[in-house]
Each structure stands twice: as structure tokens, then as C-alpha cells.
N, C-alpha and C positions, 0 to 999 in steps of 0.2 A: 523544574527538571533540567538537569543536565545533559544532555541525552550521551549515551555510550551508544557510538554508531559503528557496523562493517561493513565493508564493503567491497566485495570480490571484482579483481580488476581484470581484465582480459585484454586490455592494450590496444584497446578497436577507438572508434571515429566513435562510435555508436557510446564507448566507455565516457567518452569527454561529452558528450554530449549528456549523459547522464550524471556526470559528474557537477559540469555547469547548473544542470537541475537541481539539483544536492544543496548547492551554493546558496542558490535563489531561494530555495524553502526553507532555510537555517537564516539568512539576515545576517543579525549579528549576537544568534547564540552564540552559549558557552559551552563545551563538552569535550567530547572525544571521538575520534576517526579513525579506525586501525583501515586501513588500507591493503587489503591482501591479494599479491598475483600470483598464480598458483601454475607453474609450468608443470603441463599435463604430462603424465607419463601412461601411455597405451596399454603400458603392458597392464598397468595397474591396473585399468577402468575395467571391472568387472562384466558393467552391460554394454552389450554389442553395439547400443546406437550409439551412448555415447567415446564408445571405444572409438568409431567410426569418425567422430567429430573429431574426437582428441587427433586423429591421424590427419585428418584433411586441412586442421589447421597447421599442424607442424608442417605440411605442406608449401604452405603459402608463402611467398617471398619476401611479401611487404609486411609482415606480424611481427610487432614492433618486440625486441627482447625484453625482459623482464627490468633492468634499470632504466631501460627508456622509455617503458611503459608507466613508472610509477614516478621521475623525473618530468612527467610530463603532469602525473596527475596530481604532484606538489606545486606544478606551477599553475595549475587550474583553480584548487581550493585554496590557495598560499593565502590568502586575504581574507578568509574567513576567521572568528575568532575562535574557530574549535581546533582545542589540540589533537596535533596530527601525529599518527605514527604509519609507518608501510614496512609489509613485510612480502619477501619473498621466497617462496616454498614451492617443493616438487609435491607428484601424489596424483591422485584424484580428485577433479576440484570438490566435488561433491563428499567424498569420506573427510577431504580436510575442513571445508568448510563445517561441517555438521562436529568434526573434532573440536574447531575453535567454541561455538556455539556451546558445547559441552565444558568442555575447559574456563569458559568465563563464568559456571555457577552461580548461586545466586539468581536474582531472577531473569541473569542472559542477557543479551543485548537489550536496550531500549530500539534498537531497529536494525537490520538487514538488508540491505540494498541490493539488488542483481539489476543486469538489464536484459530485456525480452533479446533473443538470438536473434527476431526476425517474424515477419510473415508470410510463414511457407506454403507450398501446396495447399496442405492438409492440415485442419485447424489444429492437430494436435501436437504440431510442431512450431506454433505460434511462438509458446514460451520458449521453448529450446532445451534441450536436452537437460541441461543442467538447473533451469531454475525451475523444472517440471518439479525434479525430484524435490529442491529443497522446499518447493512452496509446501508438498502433501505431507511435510513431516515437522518445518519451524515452528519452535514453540516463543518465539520472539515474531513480535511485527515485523514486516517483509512488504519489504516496498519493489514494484518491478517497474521500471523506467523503460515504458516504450517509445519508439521512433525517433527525432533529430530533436523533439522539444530541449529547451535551455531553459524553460523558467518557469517558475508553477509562483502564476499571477491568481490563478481561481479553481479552488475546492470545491467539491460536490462529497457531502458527508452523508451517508445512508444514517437515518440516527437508529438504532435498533430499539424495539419495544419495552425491552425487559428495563426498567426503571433503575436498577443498580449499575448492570452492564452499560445502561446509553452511560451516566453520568461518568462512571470511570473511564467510558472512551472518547466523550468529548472533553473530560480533561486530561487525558493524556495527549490529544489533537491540539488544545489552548496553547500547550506548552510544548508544542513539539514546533508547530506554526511561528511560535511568539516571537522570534527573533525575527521574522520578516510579514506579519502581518498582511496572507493576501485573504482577496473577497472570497468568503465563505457563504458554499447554498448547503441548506438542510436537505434531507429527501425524507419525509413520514410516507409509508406506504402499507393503505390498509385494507385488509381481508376485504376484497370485494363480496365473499359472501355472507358475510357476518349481517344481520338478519336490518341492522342498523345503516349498511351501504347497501344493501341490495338495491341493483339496476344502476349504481351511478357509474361512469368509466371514469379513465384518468385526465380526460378533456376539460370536465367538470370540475374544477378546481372551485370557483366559488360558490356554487351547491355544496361541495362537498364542505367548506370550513363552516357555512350556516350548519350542520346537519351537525359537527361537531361543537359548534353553539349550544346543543343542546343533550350532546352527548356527559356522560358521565365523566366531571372533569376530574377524575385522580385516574381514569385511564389514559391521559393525554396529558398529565401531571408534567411529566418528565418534555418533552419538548421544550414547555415554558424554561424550564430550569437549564435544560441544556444551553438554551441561547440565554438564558444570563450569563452562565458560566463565561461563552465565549465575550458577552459584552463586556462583563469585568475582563478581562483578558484585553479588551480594547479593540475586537472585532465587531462588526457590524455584522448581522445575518439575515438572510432571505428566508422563510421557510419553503418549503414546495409541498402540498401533498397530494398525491395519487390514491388509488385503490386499483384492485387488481393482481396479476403474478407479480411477485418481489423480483425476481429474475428478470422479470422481463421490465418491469420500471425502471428498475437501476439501470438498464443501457440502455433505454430510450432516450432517458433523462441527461444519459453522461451523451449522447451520440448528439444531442440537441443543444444543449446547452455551452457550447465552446470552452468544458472548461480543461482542467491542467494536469489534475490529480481527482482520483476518484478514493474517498479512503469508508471501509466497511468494515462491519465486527461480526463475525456469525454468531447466531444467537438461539436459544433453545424456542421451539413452538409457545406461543400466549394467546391470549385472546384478540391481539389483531392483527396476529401475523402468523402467516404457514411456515412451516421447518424449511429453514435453510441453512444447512450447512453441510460437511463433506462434502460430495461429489460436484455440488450446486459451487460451493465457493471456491469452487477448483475451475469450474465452468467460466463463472463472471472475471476473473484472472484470467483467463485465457482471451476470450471475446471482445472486452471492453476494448477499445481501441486507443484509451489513452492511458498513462501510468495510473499505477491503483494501488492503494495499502492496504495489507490483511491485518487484523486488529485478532489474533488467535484468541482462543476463549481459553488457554492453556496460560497465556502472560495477563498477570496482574499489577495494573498499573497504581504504583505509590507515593512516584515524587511528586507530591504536590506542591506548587509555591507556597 
């Protein structure tokens, strides 16, 4: 894969900082970067909060103008080998953004980039007005780059249950990684009350892999296969597995393990895993505290090497 990458610029510290990140997980892929800074206009923004944003930043003094905002983030990515393009546009960032995403047809971007606005008061305003909306509606991958991180050395992959789903999203991950190959950890996590885990927690890691010793191996088929995949790929992997809430492992796991990027796929309910998706993967987006990739169940990933 090639990847066709966008990425909504807003000209902040917080932008190059995520930009840097961007750098660091591509290597020395090959592809594309349309680079979009979208000077807000008020009148436009139909919803109030983010009406409210749009004004407080035109406010601000030091908010870098639109060529010095995108002048800077061709000097950030300048070194990478993905071709670059930047565009500058008025509007709503959120009706344009969502217009380009539509305009690229086909099956849309291979990824989406925002960065988190911040951590506010109130966890609802974690992601920030604007990546709120696009996360509950992108039908492409969407990556959200939180805090001052520069470089995604270690992945934490939820691998999801459904056997077709895991493989098409850890090879769309092989290949989205490839150019810069960091350490990648699994996370299997399963139904604690499935009649086969009953009583083990997630402390229990090596009870729990004997228990799956003798578990029915084409229900756990897909693991094995995922971490080939990524070994052809020329990745090394850790597995991890838990039991217990999905929601709640996957940020235990991302809060404990120091790592960079957290990337997940929501996936329809099976036999060892509870339904998580909607309102749930709008939750774990918000909370996690370090950047995280939505794998939507709406993009179907094709380019294989």
C-alpha cells in the first residue's frame, strides 16, 4: 500500500508536533499527503460550540496565518518520501473536511489525521470540537495525535475476534507501519464470562494462555495468523491477552504499557467478545490518553503488497 494520507492543519505547536509523529510512523514509505488548513469562518459553523472555537481562535495573536502555517509543515515532513501537496481553504473545518473525504471517492482516504484540541475540563471536550464530529461520521481510518509526542516507537494493536476483520486490519497496519517498523504488542481480550474463562482476571496471563492450550484452536486461529502476517512484514510481536471488559483492558493495557499509538477496529459481537462499537469506540477515542487509530468497519482495506 501506498497510503493516500490528509491531514487537517490548524497551525498550532500541538500541529508539528503531530506532524513530527506522522514522520516517525511512515519511515520511508511511499504515497501521498494532501495537507489541508482550512481558515474558519464563524459565520459559517453552524454549531454553537464550535462557532465559539472558530471565534476565540481568530482571536489570538500568535495563530500562525495560513502560508506560515503550511510553510512550516513542508519543512517538518520535507524528508519524507511521501508526496506532498497543501491546500488552503475558507469554510467550516468540519463541512470541508467531510467535503474532501467525499470528493476523494473510491474507497476515500487510506487515513485521516486530526490532532486532539486538548484536555479540558470535561472529558467531552478531550477531543475538541472539531475531531469530535469527524471521528462519529469517517468512513476512512482516523488517526488522532494526542499531547507533544514526536514519534511512535511502540504500538499496541487490539486484534479484533472476527477472523476476516482481524486479518484485513493487521494487514492494513503491516503496511501502513512498513516504512518505519516500530515494536508492535497484540492485545486478545476475552469474554470473561464465556463458560471456558470463567473466574480468571486479566492479572492471570499465564493461566489464561494454558486454558487456551486447550481451548478450541480455530477459535484463536486468527491471532496465530495475524502475527505472521506482521512477521512477514518483518515485525517482531508480543501477544498480550486479558479477559474481562474490552473497554476497560484496552486502557489499562495502553495506560501501562509506555506505548505511542494505540490502533483498534470495532467489530460486530462473537463468541469471545462483547459488542463494542458506536458510542463505546467513541469512548475509548476520547479517554486513551495517548494517540489512537479508528480502523472503521465502513473502509475496506485492499492494497495488499
Amino acid at each position: 500500500m501506498s497510503p493516500d494520507i490528509l491531514y487537517y492543519d490548524q497551525g498550532t505547536v500541538a500541529d508539528e508536533a503531530a506532524l513530527r509523529f506522522l514522520r516517525s510512523m511512515l519511515g520511508d514509505s511511499k504515497g501521498h499527503l494532501r495537507l489541508v488548513y482550512i481558515t474558519e469562518k464563524p459565520s459559517e459553523v453552524l454549531d454553537e460550540r464550535r462557532r465559539d472555537l472558530a471565534q476565540e481562535q481568530r482571536s489570538k495573536q500568535n495563530r500562525s496565518e495560513a502560508e506560515e502555517a503550511l510553510a512550516k509543515a513542508r519543512k517538518i515532513v520535507g524528508d519524507i518520501r511521501i508526496e506532498l501537496e497543501t491546500m488552503d481553504i475558507e469554510g467550516d473545518p468540519v463541512r470541508e473536511v467531510n467535503r474532501l473525504l467525499v470528493e476523494k471517492g473510491g474507497g476515500g482516504y487510506d487515513l485521516l489525521i486530526l490532532r486532539a484540541y486538548g484536555r479540558g475540563v470535561f472529558s467531552k471536550d478531550i477531543l475538541g470540537a472539531h475531531a469530535k464530529s469527524l471521528v462519529q461520521h469517517a468512513t476512512s481510518p482516523i488517526l488522532i495525535h494526542k499531547g507533544q509526542l514526536d514519534s511512535c516507537e511502540k504500538v499496541l494493536i487490539h486484534v479484533p475476534a472476527e477472523s476476516q476483520r482481524c486479518l484485513e486490519f493487521i494487514r492494513y497496519m503491516a503496511n501502513l507501519l512498513g516504512g518505519a517498523h516500530p515494536a508492535v504488542t497484540f492485545l486478545a481480550v476475552f469474554d470473561e464470562e464465556h463458560k471456558r474463562f470463567e473466574g480468571y482476571t486479566s492479572a492471570e496471563e499465564k493461566k489464561l494462555e494454558e486454558a487456551l492450550e486447550h481451548y478450541d484452536r480455530k477459535d484463536v486461529k486468527y491471532l496465530e495468523e495475524a502475527r505472521k502476517i506482521m512477521n512477514e512484514a518483518g515485525f517482531e510481536v508480543e501477544i498480550r491477552r486479558r479477559t474481562g471488559d474490552l473497554t476497560e483492558e484496552i486502557l489499562n493495557e495502553a495506560r501501562s504499557g509506555r506505548y505511542d499509538l494505540l490502533a483498534f477496529a470495532p467489530e460486530e459481537p462473537g463468541l469471545l467478545m462483547s459488542l463494542w462499537q458506536g458510542d463505546e469506540s467513541f469512548e475509548i477515542m476520547r479517554d486513551v490518553e495517548i494517540s489512537v487509530l479508528k480502523f472503521p468497519r465502513e473502509f475496506h482495506f485492499s492494497g495488499l503488497d
